[in-house]
C-alpha positions in Angstrom: 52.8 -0.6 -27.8 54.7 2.3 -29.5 55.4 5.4 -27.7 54.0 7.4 -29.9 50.5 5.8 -29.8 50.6 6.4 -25.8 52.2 10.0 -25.6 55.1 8.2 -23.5 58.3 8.9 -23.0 60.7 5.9 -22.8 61.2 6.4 -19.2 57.3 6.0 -18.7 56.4 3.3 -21.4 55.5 0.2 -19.5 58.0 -3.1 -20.1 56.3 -5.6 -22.4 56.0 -9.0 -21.1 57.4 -11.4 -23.9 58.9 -14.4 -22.4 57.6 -16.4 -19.2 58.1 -19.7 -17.7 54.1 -20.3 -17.0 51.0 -19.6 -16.6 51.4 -18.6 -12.7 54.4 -16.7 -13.6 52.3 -14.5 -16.0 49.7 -13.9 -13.8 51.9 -12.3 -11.2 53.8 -10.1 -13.5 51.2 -8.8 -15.9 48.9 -7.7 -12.5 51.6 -5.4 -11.1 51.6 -3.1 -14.6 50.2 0.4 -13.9 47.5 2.3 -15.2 48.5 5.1 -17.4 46.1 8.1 -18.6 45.2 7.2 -22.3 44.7 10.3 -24.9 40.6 11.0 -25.8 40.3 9.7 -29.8 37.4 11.1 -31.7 33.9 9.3 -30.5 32.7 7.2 -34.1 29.6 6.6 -32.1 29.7 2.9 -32.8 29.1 0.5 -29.8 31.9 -1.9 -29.7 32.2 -5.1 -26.9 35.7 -4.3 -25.3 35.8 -6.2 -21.7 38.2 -4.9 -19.0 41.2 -6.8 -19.3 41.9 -9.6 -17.3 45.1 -8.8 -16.6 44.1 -5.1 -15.5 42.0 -6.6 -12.9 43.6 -5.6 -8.9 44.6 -8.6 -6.7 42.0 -10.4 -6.1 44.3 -13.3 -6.6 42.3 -16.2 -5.5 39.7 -15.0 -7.8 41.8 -14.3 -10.7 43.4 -17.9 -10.0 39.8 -19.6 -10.0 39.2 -18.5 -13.5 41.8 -19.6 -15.2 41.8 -22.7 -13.7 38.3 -23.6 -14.9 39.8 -22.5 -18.9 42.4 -25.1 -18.0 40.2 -27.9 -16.8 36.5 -27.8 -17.7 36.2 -31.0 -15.9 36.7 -29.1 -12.2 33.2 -28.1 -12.4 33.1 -24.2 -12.5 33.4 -21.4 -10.0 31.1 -19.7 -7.5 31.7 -16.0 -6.6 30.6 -14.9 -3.2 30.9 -11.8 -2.3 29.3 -8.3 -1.9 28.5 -5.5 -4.5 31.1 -3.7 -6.5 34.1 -5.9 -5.4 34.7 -6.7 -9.4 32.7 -10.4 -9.6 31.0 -9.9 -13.3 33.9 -7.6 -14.7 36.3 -10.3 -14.2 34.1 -13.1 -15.4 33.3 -10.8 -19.1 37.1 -10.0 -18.9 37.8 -13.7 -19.8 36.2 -13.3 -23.5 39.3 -12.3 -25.0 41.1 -15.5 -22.8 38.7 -18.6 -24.1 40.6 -21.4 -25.3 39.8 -23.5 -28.3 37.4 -26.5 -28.5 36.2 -28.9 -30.6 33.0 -28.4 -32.1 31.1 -30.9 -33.9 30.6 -30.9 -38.3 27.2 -32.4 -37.7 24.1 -32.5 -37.0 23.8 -34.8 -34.1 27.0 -33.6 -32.7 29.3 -36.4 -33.6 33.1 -36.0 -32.4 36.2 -38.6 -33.4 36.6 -38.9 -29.3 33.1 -40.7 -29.7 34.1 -43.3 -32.0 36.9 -43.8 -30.0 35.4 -44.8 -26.7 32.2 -46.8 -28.6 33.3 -47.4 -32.0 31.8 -46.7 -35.3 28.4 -47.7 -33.6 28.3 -44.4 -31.2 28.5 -42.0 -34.4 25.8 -41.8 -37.4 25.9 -43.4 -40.6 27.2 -40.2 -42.3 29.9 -39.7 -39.7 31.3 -43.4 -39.4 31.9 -43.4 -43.0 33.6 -39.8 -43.2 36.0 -41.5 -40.4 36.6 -44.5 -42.6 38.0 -42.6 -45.1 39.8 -39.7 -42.4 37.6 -37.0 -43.1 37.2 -34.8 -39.8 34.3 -35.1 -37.6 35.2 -31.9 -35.6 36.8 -28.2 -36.0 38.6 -26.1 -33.5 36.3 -23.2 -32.6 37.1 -20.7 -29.8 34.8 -21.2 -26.6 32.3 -18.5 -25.9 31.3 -16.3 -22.8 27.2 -17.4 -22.8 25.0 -15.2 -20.0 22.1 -16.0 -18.9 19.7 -13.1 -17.5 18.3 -13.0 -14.5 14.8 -11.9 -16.0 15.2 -15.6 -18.6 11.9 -17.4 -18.9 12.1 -21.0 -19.3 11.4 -20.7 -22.8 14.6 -18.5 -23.0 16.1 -21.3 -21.0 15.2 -24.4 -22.4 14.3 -23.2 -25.5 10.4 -23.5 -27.7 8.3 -23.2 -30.3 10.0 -21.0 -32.8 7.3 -17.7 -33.2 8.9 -17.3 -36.4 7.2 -20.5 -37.9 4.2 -20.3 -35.9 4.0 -17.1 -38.3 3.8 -19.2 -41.1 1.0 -21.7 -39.2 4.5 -24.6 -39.0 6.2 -25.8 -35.8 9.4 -26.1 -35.0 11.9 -25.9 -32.0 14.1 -23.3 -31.2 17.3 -23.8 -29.0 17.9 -22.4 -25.7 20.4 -20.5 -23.6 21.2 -24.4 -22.3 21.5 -25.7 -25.6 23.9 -22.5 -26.6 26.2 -23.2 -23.6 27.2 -26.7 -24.8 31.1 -26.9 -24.7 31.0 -23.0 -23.5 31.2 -20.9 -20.4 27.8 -20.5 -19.2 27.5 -17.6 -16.8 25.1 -16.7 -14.2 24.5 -13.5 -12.4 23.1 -13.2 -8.9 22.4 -17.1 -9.1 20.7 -16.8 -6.0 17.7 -15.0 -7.2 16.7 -17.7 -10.2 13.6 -19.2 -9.6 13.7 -22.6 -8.5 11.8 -23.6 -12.1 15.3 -22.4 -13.7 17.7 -23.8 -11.5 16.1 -26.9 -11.7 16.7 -27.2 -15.3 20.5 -25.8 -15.0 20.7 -29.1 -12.6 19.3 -31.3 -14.7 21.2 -30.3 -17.7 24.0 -29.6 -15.9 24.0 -33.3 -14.6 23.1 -35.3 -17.6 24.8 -32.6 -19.9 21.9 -33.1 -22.2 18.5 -32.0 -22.2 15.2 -32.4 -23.6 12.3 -30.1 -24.4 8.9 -31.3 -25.3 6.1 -29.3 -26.7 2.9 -30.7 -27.9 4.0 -33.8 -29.8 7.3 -32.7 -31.0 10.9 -33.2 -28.6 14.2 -32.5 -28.8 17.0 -33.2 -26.9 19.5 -31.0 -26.8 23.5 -31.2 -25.6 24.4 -29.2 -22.7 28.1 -30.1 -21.4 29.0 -26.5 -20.0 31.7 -25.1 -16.9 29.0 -23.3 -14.9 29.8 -20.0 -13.6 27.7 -18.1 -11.1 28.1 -14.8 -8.7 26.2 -14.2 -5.5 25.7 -11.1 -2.7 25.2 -13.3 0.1 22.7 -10.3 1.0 20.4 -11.1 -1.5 19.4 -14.7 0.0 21.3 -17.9 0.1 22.1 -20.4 -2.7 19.8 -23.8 -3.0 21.8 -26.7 -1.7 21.6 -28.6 -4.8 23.1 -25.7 -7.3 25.5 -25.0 -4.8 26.9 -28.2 -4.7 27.1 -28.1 -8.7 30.0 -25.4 -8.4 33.2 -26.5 -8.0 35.4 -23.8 -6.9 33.8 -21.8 -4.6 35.4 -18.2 -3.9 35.3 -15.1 -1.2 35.4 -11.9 -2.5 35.9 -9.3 -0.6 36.9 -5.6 -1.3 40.1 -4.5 -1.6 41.9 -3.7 1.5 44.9 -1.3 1.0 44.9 2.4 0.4 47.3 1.6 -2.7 45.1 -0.8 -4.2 42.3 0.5 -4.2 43.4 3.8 -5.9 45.0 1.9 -8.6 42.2 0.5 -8.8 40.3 3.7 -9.5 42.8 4.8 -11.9 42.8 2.2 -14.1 39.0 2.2 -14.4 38.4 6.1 -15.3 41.5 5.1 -17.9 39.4 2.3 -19.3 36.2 4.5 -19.4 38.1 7.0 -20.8 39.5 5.4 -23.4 38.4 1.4 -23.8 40.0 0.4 -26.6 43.5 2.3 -25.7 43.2 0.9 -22.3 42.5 -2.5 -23.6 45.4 -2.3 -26.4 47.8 -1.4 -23.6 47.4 -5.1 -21.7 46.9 -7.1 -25.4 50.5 -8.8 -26.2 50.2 -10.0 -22.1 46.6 -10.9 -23.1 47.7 -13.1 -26.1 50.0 -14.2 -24.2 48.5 -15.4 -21.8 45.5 -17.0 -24.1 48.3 -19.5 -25.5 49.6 -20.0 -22.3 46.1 -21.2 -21.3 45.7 -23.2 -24.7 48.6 -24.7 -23.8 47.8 -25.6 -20.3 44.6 -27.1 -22.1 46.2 -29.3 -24.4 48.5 -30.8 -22.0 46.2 -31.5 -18.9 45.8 -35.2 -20.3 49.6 -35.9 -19.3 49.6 -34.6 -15.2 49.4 -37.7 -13.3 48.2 -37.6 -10.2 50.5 -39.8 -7.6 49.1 -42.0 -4.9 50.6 -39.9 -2.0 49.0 -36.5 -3.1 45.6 -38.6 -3.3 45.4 -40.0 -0.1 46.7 -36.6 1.5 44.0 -35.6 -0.3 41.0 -38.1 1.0 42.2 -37.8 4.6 41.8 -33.9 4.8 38.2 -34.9 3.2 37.4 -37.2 5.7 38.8 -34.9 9.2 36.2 -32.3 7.1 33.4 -34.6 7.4 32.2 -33.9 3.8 30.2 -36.0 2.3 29.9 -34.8 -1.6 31.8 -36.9 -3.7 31.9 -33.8 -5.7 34.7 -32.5 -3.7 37.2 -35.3 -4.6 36.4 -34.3 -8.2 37.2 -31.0 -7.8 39.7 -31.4 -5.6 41.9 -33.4 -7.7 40.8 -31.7 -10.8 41.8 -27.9 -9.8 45.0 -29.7 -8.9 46.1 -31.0 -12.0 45.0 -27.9 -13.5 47.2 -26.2 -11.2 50.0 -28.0 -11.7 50.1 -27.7 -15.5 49.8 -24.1 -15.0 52.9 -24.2 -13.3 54.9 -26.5 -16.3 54.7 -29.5 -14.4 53.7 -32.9 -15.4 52.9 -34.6 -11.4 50.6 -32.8 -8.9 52.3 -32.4 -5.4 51.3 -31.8 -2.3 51.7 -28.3 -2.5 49.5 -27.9 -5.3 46.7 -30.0 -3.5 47.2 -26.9 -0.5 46.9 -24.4 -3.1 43.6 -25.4 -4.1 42.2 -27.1 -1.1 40.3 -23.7 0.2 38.6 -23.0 -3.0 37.4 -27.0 -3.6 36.3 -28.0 -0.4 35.4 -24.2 1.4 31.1 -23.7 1.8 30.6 -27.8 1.6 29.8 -28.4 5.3 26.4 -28.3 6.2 25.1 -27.9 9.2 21.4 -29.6 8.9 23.2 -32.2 7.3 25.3 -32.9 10.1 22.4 -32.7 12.7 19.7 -34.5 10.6 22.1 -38.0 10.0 22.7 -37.8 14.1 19.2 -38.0 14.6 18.5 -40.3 12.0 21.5 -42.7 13.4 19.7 -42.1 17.1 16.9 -43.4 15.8 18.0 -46.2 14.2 19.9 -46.9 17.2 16.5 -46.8 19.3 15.3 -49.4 16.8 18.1 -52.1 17.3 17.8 -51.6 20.9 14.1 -52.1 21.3 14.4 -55.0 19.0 17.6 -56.4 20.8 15.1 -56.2 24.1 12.5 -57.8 22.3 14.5 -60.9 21.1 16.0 -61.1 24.4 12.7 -61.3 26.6 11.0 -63.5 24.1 14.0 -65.6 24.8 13.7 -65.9 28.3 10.3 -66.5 28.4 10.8 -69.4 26.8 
């Protein structure tokens, strides 16, 4: 950023970030820039979306880490942030607009992709589509994935989607799409996901799990596709998390507050410097921004080469087993946020190391408790059974 757009001297004009090694590397470097006091520009009065940048968020490195992960690997299954009020949980998940990778989105209207011809052949596309790949016409265009929210307040028309009220108008029917539908190969974020009603999480499960779903309304259906990372934040204050969505999340983070003097006055600084001035502030962290967007792209692109060796996976499955979880889930994301981790770090083979680095965020808030208790009882039980049969068998014997 010129010195002359900042008011700077050169003594005081932060050191651009231009050349890294990866994606870790980045992260670490780009947090510790300072905030700087940006000069008031004239108020247009026009509303404009500029998130906080990621990179302006303070520590909260696990957190921060989380994120990016899930950009890297939509396959790890999303994060959960836990934590109480005001400790930055929604302002870092909107800060990752200007960070969304590329995906592929469909050219037609049932959704067909090339990757979909090759896993079935031309029989898992339409007619239309299997001939456009005949003769190498794409099926797909790169689009960049999108931040979708869901409100707290969403009915389950807003949801799922309905009838459209603009053709009702005109005495026709027709389907509109939902928030579920719009999510499909995006980020789909929830707010204080603890306080959905059980009607709503019910369909985020369902679509979540089948990655497609279908709304029916009179005598017309439609099924829509839903393949989305799930996102969700939570003040444990407000009420606990249904087991079932919980287990949906993949990475699940702590948040806490920040806990140095330092920190949290930086942190203070750097948001009256973004209210201040939003689109100065934001300018200040874009070349580290960009940066880091093709750095995640990257990651993205290459996640199909980390292997996985046999050692780190069975490291792996034992510190699953001394945990006593029973969520297949957990092996998933385990492994997942692994490879993801390791790419972010310019490597090719997942170690043992990167299997510790993740380990707390997979596998942390999977116990359970009731769980635990209920099976014992249930395996007392069926205990009591063979025993009383055993005895039965045996003095039915002797009599004999």
């Amino acid at each position: 950023m010129k010195n002359e757009e900042k008011n700077l001297s050169p003594a005081e004009e932060p050191e651009l970030i231009k050349n890294v090694g990866s994606l870790q590397e980045l992260l670490r470097r780009a947090s510790g820039m300072s905030a700087v006091s940006e000069t008031e520009l004239e108020d247009a009065g026009i509303a404009e979306n500029i998130p906080f940048p990621f990179l302006a968020l303070v520590d909260q490195t696990e957190m921060k880490l989380a994120l990016l992960l899930s950009l890297v690997n939509p396959n790890l299954g999303g994060v959960l942030l836990v934590g109480p009020r005001g400790t930055g949980k929604t302002t870092a998940v909107r800060s990752l607009i200007d960070l969304l990778p590329k995906t592929k989105r469909s050219l037609c209207f049932y959704g067909c992709l090339e990757e979909d011809v090759e896993a079935g052949g031309m029989d898992a596309v339409c007619p239309d589509c299997a001939e456009k790949f005949g003769h190498g016409e794409p099926l797909s265009r790169l689009e960049k994935v999108r931040l979708v929210e869901l409100p707290l307040n969403s009915t389950m028309e807003d949801v799922v989607g309905g009838l459209d009220p603009r053709a009702e108008v005109h005495d026709r029917m027709r389907l509109k799409r939902g928030i579920l539908s719009r999510a499909d190969r995006n980020l789909l974020y929830v707010d204080e996901v603890n306080m959905l009603t059980d009607q709503v999480v019910d369909a985020i499960l369902d679509a979540a799990a089948q990655g497609q779903y279908t709304v029916r309304r009179g005598a017309m259906s439609a099924t829509y596709r839903s393949d989305f990372t799930l996102i969700g934040s939570m003040n444990p204050e407000e009420g606990r998390l249904r087991p079932q969505i919980m287990d949906r999340f993949g990475l699940r983070v702590i948040v806490e507050g920040l806990k140095e003097k330092a920190d949290r006055l930086n942190a203070y600084q750097r948001s009256r410097a973004y209210q201040e001035n939003k689109r100065a502030f934001w300018g200040r962290y874009w070349e580290e921004t960009r940066l880091l967007r093709d750095e995640i792209q990257a990651c993205r692109d290459g996640l199909n080469e980390v292997e996985l060796p046999d050692q780190a996976a069975q490291k792996g499955l034992e510190l699953i087993e001394a945990l006593e979880i029973d969520s297949l889930r957990a092996e998933i994301t385990l492994f997942e946020s692994a490879r993801a981790y390791a790419i972010a770090d310019s490597r090719k083979e997942v170690t043992l190391e990167d299997v510790r680095a993740v380990a707390p965020m997979a596998l942390r808030l999977r116990q359970s408790p009731f769980i635990e208790d209920y099976l014992h009882d249930q395996n007392s039980e069926t205990e009591l059974v063979l025993d009383t049969l055993d005895g039965l068998i045996t003095g039915s014997g002797g009599g004999e």
